[in-house]
RODOPA-875720 format. One record per atom (N, C-alpha, C, O): x, y, z; residue in one letter. Coordinates in steps of 0.02 Angstrom, whole numbers, plus 50000, padded with zeros to 5 digits. Layout:
BEGIN
XYZa...
This chain:
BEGIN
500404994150000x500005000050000x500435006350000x500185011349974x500935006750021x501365013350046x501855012749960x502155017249930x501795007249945x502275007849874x501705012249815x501895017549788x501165009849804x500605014549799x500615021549795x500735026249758x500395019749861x500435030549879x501175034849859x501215040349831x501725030449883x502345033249835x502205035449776x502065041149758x502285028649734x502055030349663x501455036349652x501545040449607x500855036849694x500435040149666x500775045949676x500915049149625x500955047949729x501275054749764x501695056949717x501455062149694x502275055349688x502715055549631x502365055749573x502625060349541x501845052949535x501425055949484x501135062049493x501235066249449x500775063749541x500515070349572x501165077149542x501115082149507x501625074549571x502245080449603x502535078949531x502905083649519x502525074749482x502605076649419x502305079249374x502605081749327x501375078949379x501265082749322x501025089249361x500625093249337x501295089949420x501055099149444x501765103349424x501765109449416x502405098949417x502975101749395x502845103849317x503085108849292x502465099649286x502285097649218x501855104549184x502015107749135x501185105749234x500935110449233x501215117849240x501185122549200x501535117249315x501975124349306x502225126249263x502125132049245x502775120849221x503315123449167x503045123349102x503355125149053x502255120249101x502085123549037x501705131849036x501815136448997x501285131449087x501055137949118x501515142349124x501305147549098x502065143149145x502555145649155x502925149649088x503045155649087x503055145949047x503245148648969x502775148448924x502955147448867x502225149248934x501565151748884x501835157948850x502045157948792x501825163848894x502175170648846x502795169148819x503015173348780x503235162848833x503865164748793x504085161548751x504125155548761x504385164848669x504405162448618x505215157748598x505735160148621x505255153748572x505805147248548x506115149848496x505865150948441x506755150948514x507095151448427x507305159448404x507285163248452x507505162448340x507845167548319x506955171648319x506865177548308x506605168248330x505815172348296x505935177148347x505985182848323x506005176848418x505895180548494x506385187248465x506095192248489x506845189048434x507265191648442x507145196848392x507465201948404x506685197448325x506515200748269x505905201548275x505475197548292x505865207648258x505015211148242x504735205648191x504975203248140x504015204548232x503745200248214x503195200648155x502895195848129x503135207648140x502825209148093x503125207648032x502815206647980x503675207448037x504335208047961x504275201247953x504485197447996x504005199147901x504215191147853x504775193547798x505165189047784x504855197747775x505125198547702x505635205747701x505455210847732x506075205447675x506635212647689x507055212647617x507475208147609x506955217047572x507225218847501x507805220947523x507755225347566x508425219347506x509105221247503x509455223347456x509875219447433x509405230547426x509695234047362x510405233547338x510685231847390x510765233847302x511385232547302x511515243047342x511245248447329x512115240547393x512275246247429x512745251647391x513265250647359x512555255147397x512995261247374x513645262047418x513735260547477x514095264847371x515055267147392x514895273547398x514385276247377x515515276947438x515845284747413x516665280447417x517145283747435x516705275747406x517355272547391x517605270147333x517315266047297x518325273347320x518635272247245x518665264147235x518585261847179x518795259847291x518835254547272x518325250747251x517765250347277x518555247347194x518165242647170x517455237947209x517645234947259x516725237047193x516385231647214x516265231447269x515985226147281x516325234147308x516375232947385x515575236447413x515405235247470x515265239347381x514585238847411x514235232947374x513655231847392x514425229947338x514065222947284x514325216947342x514035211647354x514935219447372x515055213347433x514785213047489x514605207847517x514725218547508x514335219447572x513705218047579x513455216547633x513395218547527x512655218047492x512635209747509x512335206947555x512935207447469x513095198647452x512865196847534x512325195247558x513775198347575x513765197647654x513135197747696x513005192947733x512775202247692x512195205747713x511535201247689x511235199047738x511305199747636x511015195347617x511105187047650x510615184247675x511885182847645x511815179147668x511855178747747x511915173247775x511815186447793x511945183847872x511235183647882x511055180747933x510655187147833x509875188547826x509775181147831x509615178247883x509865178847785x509545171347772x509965167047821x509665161747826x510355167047849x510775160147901x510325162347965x510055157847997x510245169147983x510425169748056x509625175348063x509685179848104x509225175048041x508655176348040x508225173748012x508335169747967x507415175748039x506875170148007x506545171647959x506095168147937x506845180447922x506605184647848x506925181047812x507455177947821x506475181847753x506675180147687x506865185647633x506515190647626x507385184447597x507745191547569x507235188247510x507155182247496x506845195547472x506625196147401x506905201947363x507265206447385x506625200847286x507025203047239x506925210147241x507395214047248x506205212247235x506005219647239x505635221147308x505435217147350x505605226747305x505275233747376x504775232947376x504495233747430x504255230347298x503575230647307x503195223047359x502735223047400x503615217847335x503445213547382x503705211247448x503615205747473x504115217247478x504205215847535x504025219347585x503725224647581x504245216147645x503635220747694x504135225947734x503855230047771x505115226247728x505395230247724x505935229747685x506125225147648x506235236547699x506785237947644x507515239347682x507495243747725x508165236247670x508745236147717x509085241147683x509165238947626x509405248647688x509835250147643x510415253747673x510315257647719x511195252447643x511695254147661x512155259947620x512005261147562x512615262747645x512925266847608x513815264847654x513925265347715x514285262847600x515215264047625x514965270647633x514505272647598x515285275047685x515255282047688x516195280847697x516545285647682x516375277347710x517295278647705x517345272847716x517005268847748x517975272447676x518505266247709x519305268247681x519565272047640x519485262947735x520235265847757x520735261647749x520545255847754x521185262247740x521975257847743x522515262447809x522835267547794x522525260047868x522955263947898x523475260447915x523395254447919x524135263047930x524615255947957x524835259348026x524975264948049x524785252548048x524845250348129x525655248848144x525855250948199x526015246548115x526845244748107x527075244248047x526865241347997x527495247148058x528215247647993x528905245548021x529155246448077x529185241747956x529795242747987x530475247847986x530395253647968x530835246547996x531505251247974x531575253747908x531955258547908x531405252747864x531355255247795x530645258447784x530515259547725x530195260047827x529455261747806x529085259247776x528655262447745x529125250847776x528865247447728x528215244347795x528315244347856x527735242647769x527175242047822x527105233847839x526935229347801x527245233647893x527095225447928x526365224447952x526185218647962x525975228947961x525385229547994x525055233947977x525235239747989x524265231947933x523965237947927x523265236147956x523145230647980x522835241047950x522055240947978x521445241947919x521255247747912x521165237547883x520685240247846x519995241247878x519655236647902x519845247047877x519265249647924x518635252747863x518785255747811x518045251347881x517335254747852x516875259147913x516845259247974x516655261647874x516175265747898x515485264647869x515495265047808x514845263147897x514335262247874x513745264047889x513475262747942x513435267947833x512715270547864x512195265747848x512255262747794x511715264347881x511215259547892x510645263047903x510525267547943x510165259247848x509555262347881x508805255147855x508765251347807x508435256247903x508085249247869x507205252047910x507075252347970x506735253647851x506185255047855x505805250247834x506085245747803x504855249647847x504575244647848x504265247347767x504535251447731x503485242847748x502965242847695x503055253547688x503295257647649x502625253447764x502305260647769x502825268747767x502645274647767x503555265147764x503885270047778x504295271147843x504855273547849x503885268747891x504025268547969x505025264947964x505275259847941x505325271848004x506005268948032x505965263948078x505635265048129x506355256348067x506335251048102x506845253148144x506735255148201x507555252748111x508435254448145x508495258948092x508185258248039x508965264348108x509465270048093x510115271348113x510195270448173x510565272948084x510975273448105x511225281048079x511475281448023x511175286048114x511475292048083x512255292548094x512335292248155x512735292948071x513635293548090x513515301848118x513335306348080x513635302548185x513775308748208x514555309248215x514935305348244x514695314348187x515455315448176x515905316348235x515475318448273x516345316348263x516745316948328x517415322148328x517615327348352x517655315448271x518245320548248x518315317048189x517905312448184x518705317748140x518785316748074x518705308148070x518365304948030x519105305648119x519185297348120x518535295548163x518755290648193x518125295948178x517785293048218x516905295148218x516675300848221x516665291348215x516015292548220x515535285948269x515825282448310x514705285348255x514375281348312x514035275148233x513695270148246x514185276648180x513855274148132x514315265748146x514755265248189x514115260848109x514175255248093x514965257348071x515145262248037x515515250348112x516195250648093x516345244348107x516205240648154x516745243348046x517085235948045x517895237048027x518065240847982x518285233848059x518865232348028x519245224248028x519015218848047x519845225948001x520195218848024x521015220748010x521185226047984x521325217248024x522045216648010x522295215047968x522135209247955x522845218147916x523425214947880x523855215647878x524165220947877x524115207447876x524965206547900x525125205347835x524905199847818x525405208147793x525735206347733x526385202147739x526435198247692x526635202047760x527415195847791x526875190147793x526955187647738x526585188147811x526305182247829x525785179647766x525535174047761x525715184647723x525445180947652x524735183847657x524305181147622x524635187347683x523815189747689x523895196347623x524395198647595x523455197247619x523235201247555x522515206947579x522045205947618x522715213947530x522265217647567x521475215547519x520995219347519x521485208547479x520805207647476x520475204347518x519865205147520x520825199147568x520595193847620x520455198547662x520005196747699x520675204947674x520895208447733x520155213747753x519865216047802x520085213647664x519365218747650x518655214547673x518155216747701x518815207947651x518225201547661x518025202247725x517465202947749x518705201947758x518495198547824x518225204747875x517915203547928x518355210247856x517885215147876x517395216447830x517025220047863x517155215947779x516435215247774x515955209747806x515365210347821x516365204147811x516005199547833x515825202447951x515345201547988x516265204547957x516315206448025x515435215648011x514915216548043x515745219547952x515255220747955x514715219947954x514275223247981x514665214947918x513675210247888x513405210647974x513015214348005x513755205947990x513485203348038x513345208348102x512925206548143x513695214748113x513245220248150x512905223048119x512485225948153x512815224148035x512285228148023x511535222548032x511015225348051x511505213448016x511275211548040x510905209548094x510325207548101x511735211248163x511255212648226x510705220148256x510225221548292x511205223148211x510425229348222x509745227648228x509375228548276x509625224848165x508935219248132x508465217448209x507845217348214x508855216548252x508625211748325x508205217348362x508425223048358x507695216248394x507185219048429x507685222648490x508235220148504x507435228748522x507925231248562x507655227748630x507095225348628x508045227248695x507685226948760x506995229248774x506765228748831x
């Protein structure tokens, strides 16, 4: 009889645990959905505009930007503005080559390729989702979207890997903007 009431007692005290923890997370949502405005299914991604001499590099960032959309969010990138329910758009406002070390001859062991990026991403109606205005500071510095990375030329790196790997470092904050605030 007491093996019984165990058992029953322990069924009891499992489905009231059972109950709590579903009661319990009723309001809360599973997955990348919790984290993005939930109104947005769909986000048009234009190819981004330069004020940079170099070559392609808003057609890369564009690319970048598109695939951190589709890995790491639950929008779907479309072709045009008319069928989507927002619009992502970017501008290079600068980018840079600075060097960090040289050696004895002035030849550069270390440089920094750095961007600057304005962001802005509105819905169907017009409504600002994220903005990013660059308020100026001093000539080098602003609050806008910045990516860089390092190149070591001695070591075989190249300032196109060097450009990648900060666009790719950029995608992915102009991506996290995308995320619902606190």
């Amino acid at each position: 009889m007491t093996g019984t009431r165990t058992q029953f007692a322990s069924l009891i005290a499992a489905a009231m645990v059972l109950l709590a923890g579903v009661g319990g997370c009723a309001s809360y949502q599973i997955g990348n959905q919790s984290l993005y405005p939930s109104h947005i299914k769909t986000v048009h991604v234009p190819v981004f505009d330069s004020l940079s001499f170099r070559r392609n590099l808003g057609e890369q960032l564009s690319e970048a930007v598109i695939k951190e959309i589709e890995t790491k969010t639950p929008y779907k990138v479309v072709g045009s503005a008319s069928e989507a329910d927002s619009v992502l758009t970017c501008k290079i406002i600068q980018d840079q080559k600075n060097m960090i070390v040289q050696d004895w001859y002035n030849d550069p062991r270390q440089m920094q390729i750095a961007f600057r990026i304005q962001v802005s991403w509105v819905d169907r109606k017009g409504d600002v989702l994220r903005q990013s205005q660059p308020i100026v500071i001093s000539p080098a510095t602003s609050t806008s979207v910045t990516a860089s990375s390092i190149l070591t030329p001695e070591v075989g790196q190249s300032v196109a890997t060097a450009q990648q790997l900060a666009i790719q470092r950029a995608a992915e904050q102009i991506v996290g903007m995308m995320e619902t605030p606190w």
